[in-house]
C-alpha positions in Angstrom: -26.9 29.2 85.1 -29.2 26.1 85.1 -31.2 24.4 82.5 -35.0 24.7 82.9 -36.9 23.0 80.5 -40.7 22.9 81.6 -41.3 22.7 85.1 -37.7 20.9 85.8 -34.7 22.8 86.8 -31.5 21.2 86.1 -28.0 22.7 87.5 -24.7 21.4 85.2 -22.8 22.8 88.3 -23.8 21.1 91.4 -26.2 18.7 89.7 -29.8 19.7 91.8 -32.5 18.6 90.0 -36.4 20.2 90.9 -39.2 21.6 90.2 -38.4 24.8 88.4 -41.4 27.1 90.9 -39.7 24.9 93.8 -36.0 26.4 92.9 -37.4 29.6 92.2 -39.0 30.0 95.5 -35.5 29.2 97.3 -33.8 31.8 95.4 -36.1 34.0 96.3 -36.1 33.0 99.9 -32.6 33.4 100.4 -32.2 36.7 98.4 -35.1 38.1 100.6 -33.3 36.7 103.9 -30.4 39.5 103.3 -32.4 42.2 102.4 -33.7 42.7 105.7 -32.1 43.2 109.1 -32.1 40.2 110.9 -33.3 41.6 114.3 -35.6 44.2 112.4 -38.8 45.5 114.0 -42.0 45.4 111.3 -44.9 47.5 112.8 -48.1 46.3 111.1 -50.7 49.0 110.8 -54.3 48.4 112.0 -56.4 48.1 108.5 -57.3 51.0 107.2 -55.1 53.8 108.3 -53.5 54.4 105.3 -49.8 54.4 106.6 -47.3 52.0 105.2 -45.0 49.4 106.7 -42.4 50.7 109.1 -38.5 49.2 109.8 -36.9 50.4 112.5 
């Protein structure tokens, strides 16, 4: 676990030093880049239709 103290993140670990939001953002990037499929299809529904997103 990092430090955060304000807006600055500090890691005793590996030493990366940022913005805290900018960090943050990256985790969530790379969490979100295994939780879907790579080659997953998103259909987009016309506005308006009232039907959710669909994987396939």
């Amino acid at each position: 676990m990092g430090k955060r103290s304000r807006h600055r993140f500090e890691c005793p670990h590996c030493g990366l030093r940022a913005h805290s939001d900018l960090n943050a953002s990256r985790n969530l990037a790379r969490i979100g880049g295994t939780a879907v499929l790579p080659r997953a299809v998103v259909d987009t529904p016309d506005v308006g239709d009232g039907h959710a997103f669909v994987l396939r």
